[in-house]
C-alpha positions in Angstrom: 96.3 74.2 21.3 100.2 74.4 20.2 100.6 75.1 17.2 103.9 72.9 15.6 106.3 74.6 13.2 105.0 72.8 10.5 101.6 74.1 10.4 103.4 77.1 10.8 105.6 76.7 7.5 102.3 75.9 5.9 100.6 78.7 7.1 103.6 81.0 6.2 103.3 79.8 2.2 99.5 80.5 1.8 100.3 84.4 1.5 100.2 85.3 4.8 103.9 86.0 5.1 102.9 89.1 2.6 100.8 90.6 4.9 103.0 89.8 7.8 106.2 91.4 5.5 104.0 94.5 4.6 103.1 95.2 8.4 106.8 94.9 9.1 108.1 96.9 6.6 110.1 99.8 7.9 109.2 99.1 11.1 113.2 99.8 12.4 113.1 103.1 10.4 113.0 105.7 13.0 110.7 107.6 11.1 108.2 104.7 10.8 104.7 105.9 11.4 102.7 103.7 13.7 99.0 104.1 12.4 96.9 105.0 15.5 93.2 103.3 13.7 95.4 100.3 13.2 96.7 100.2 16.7 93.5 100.9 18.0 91.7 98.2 15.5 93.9 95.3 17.0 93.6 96.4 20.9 90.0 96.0 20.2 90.3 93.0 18.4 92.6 91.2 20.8 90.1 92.5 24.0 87.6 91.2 22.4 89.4 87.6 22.1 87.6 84.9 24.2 89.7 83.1 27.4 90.2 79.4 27.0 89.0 79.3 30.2 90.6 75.7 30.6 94.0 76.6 29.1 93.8 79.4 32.2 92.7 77.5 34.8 95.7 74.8 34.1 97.9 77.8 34.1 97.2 79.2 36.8 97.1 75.9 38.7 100.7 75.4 37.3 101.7 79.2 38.5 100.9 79.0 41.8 102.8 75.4 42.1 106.2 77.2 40.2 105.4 74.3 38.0 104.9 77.4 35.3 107.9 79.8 34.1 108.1 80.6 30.4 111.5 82.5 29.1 110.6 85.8 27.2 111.3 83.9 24.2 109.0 81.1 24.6 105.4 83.4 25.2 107.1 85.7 22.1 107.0 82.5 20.0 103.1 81.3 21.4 102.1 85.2 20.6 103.6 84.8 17.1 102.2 81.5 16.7 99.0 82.1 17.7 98.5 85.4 15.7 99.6 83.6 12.3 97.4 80.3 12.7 94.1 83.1 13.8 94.9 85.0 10.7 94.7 82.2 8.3 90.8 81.2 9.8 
């Protein structure tokens, strides 16, 4: 499911963007501590994420054709996307 930038703007004004702006904050300091428990907290949590197994079969389908080749950009956007519109459920 693609989640359009509007539901993302409405996601954005319910809060969220605090949380997201407190997890960012000083993150380009070079003396920015990473928390290990919270690093280890979401690797957990996102292993622990169920496939869409029919999202990954289409995918793969389209791979293997070289029907399927996302810039950088575009799977940083899905990631982003997709972590603000879980957060808000």
């Amino acid at each position: 499911m693609r989640i359009s930038d509007t539901e993302v703007k409405k996601i954005l004004a319910k809060s969220v963007i605090q949380d997201i702006e407190s997890l960012m904050e000083g993150i380009d300091d070079p003396h920015y501590e990473i928390d290990p428990q919270m690093v280890k907290r979401l690797t957990r949590e996102i292993i622990e994420m169920p496939d869409r197994d029919d999202f990954v079969a289409e995918i793969k389908a389209r791979m293997e054709k070289g029907e399927y080749n996302p810039t950088g950009d575009e799977i940083a956007d899905a990631m982003i996307r997709r972590s603000i519109a879980d957060r808000v459920r």
